[in-house]
C-alpha positions as CSV (number, residue, x, y, z in Angstrom):
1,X,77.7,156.4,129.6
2,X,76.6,153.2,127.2
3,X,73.8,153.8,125.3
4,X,70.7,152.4,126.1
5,X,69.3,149.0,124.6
6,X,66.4,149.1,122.0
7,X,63.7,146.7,121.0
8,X,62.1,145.6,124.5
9,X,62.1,148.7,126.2
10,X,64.3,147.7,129.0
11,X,67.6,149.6,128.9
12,X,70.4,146.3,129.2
13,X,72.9,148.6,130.3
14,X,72.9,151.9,131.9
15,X,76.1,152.6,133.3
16,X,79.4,152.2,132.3
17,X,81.6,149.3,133.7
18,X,84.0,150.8,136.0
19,X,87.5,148.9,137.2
20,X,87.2,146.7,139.8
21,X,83.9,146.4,140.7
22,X,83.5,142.4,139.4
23,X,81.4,142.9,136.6
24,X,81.1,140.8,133.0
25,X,79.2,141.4,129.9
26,X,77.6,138.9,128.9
27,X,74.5,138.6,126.1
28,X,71.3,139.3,127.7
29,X,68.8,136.6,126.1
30,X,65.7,138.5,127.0
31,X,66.7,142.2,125.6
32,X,68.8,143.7,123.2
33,X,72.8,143.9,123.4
34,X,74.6,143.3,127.5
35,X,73.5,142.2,130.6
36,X,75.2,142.8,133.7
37,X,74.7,139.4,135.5
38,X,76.6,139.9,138.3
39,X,74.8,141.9,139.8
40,X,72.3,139.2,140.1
41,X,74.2,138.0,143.1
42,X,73.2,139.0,146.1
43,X,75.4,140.0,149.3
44,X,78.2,137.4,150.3
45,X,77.2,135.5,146.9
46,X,79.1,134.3,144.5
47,X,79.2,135.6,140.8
48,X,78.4,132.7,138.4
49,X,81.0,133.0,135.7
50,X,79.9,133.3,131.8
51,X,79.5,130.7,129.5
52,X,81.6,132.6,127.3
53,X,84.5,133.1,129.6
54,X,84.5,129.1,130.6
55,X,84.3,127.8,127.0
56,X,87.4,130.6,126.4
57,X,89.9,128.9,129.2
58,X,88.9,125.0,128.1
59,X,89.5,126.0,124.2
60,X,93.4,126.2,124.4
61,X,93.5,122.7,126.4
62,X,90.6,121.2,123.9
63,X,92.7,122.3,120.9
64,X,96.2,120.4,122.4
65,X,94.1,117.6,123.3
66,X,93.4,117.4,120.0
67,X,96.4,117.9,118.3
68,X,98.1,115.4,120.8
69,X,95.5,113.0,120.0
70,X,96.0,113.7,116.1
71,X,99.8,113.1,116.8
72,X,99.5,109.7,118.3
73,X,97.6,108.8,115.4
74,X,100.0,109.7,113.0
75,X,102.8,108.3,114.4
76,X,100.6,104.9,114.9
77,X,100.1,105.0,110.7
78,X,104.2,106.1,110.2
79,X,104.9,103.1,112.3
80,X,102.4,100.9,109.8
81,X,103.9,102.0,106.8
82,X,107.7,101.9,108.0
83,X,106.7,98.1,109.2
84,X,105.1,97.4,105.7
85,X,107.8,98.5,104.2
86,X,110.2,96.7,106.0
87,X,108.2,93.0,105.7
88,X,108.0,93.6,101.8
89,X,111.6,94.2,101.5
90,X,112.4,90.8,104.0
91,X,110.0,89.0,101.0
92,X,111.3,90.0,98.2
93,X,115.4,90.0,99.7
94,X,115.8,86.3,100.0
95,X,119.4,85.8,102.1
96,X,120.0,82.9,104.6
97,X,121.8,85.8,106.5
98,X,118.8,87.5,108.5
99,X,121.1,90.5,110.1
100,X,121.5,91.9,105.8
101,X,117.9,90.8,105.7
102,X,116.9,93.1,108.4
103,X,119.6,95.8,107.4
104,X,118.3,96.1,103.9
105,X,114.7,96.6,105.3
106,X,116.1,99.4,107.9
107,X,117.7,101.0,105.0
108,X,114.6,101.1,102.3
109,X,111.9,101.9,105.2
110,X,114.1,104.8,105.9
111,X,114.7,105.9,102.5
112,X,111.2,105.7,102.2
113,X,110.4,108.1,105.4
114,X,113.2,110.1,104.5
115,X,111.3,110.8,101.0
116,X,108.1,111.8,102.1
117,X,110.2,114.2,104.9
118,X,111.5,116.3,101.9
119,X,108.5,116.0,100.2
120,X,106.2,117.6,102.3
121,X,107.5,121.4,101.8
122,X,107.5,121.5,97.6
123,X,103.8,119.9,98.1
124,X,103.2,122.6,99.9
125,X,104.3,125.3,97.7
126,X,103.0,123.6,94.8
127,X,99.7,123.3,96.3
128,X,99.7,126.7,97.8
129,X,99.3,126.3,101.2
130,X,101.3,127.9,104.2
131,X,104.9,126.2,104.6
132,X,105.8,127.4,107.7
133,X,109.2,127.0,109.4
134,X,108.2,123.6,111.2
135,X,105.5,121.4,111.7
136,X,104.6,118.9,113.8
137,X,104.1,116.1,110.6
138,X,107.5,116.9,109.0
139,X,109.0,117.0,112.5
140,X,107.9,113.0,113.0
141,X,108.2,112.1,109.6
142,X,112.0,113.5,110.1
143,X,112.3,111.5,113.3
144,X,110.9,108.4,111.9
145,X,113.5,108.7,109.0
146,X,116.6,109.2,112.1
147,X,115.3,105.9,114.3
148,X,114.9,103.5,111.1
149,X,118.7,105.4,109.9
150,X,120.5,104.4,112.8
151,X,118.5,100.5,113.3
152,X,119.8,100.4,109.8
153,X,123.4,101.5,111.0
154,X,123.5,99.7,113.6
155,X,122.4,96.5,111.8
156,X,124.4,97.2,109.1
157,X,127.8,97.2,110.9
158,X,127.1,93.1,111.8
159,X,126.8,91.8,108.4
160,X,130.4,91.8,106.8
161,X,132.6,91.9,109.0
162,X,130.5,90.5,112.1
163,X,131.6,92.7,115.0
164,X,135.3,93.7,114.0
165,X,133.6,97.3,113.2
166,X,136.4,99.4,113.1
167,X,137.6,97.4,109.8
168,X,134.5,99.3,107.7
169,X,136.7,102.2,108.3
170,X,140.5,101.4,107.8
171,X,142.6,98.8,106.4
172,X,143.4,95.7,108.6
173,X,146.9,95.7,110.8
174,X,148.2,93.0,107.9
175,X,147.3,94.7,104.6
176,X,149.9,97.3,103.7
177,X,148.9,101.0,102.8
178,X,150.1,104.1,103.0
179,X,146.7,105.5,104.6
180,X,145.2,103.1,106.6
181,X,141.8,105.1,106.3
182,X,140.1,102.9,103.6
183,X,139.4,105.0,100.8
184,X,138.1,102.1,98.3
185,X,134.6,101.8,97.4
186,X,133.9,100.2,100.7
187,X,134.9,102.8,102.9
188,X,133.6,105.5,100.7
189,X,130.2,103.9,101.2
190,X,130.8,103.2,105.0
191,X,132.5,106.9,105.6
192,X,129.1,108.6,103.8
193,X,126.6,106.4,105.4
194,X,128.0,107.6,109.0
195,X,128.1,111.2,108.5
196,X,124.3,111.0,107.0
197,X,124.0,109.0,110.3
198,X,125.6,112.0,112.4
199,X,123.8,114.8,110.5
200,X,120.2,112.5,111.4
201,X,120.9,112.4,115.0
202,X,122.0,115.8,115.4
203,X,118.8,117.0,113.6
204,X,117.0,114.3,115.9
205,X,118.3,116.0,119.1
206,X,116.7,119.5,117.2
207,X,113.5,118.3,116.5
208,X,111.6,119.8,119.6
209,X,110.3,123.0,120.2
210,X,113.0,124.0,123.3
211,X,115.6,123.9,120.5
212,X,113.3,126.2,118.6
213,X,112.6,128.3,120.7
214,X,116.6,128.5,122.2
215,X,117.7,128.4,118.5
216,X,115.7,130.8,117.0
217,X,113.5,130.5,113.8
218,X,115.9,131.4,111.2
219,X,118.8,129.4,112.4
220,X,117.0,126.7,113.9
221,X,115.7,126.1,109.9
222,X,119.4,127.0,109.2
223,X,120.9,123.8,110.9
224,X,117.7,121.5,109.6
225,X,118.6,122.3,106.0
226,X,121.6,120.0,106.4
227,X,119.0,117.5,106.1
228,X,119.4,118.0,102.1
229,X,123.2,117.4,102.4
230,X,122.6,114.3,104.3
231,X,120.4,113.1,101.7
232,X,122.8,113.3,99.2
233,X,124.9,111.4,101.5
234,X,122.6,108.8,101.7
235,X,122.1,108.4,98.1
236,X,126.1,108.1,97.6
237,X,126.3,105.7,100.0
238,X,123.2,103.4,98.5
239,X,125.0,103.4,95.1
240,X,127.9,102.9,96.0
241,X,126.5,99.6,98.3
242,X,124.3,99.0,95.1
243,X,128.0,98.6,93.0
244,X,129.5,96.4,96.1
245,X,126.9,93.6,96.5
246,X,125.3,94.1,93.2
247,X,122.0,93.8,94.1
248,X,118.9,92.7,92.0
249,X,117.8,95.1,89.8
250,X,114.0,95.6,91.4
251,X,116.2,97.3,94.5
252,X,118.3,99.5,91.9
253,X,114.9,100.6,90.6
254,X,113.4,101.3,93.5
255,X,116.1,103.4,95.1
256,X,116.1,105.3,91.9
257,X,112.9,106.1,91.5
258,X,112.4,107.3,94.8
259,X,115.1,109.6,94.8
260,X,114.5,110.7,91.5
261,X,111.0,111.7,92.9
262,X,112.0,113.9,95.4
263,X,114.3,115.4,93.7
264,X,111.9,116.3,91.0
265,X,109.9,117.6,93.9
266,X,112.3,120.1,95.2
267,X,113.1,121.6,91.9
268,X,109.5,121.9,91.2
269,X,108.8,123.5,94.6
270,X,112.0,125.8,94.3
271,X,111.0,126.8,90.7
272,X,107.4,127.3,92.0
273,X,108.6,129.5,95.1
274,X,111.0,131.3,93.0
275,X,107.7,132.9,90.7
């Protein structure tokens, strides 16, 4: 047996709630503690459900309308800053050739993206805050930093040789070499820029939660940490481009100082996790 209500007098419940037989607790404005409104409804009527119980199912579909909303909007302001990024650089990179105009803003919009991608976990730490194994802004950044890689990629493989691809990667037919693998500066920045573009796209085929959830936490993370051994990659490949076309010193310094950021960020956020 429940015990009986106080306050009003009127007992709000007086028996106990047995399997089966249709009734909800719900608060009772007019006493003190449960009423039993279902028995309310008369024979062949239908029990009116609880306001409790209704706003319980719509909360789950409320809260991924809302995170799907908060998504969209995101994305919307990573496409704004990729696209300012990418009109600065076509400014300031003045070339008659628009394909290395359009492959040098590819390749700074998605250094830029693929800065604030590693960034996000030392803030974290830093700050304090959970840094859990994924999340749905370091999942887009991540994919924002894969699309603008292989635009750049694909826009970069037009602009020396114009179509005759295959020559960024060995020796052509009338040069004699031993190896016809190129292994000058050239193809050492061509060979590192495409396996920084493989590692992307397999990490971009990853980045949703069937993977995660087929995967496994711990070696789902596992395979996304080869996004630090892309990076360096990446940066290998930009210096050694920076060598081949010598470019202006404003891109040297910017290149620098944004990986020089991050990875003063990651040795901050390891020393900081390591306390």
């Amino acid at each position: 047996m429940t015990p009986r209500g106080r306050g009003s007098g009127t007992a709000s419940v007086d028996r106990p709630i047995m399997p089966g037989d249709g009734s909800r607790l719900v608060p009772d404005p007019g006493g003190a503690g449960v009423s039993d409104r279902s028995r309310e409804a008369g024979p062949g009527q239908r029990s009116r459900p609880a306001a409790g119980a209704t706003a319980a199912i719509g909360a789950p579909v409320g809260r991924r309308v809302r995170a799907r909303r908060r998504r969209i909007w995101r994305n919307c302001l990573l496409a704004a800053i990729s696209s300012f990024v990418m009109i600065g650089v076509l400014e300031l990179f003045r070339s008659p050739d628009c394909v290395r105009r359009a492959s040098m803003a590819s390749a700074y919009a998605a250094l830029v993206m693929f800065g604030a991608a590693l960034a996000i976990g030392p803030l974290n730490v830093l700050r304090g805050r959970p840094n859990p194994v994924s999340t749905y802004l370091r999942r887009d950044v991540g994919i924002w930093t894969a699309l603008l890689a292989l635009a750049h990629v694909v826009l970069g493989l037009q602009v020396h040789l114009r179509g005759r691809m295959w020559l960024y990667f060995v020796y052509p037919a009338r040069e004699a070499h031993l190896l016809r693998v190129r292994h000058d500066v050239f193809g050492f920045a061509n060979y590192t820029g495409l396996v920084a573009m493989l590692v992307l796209a397999l990490l971009l085929t990853l980045s949703n939660n069937a993977s995660l959830r087929a995967l496994g936490p711990p070696r789902w993370k596992g395979l996304q940490r080869w996004i630090y051994g892309a990076f360096v990659l990446t940066v290998a490949h930009g210096i050694a481009y920076q060598l081949i076309e010598r470019r202006a010193l404003l891109f040297v310094a910017v290149g620098s100082g944004l990986v020089l950021a991050v990875v003063t960020l990651q040795i901050a956020g390891l020393r900081q996790g390591l306390r």
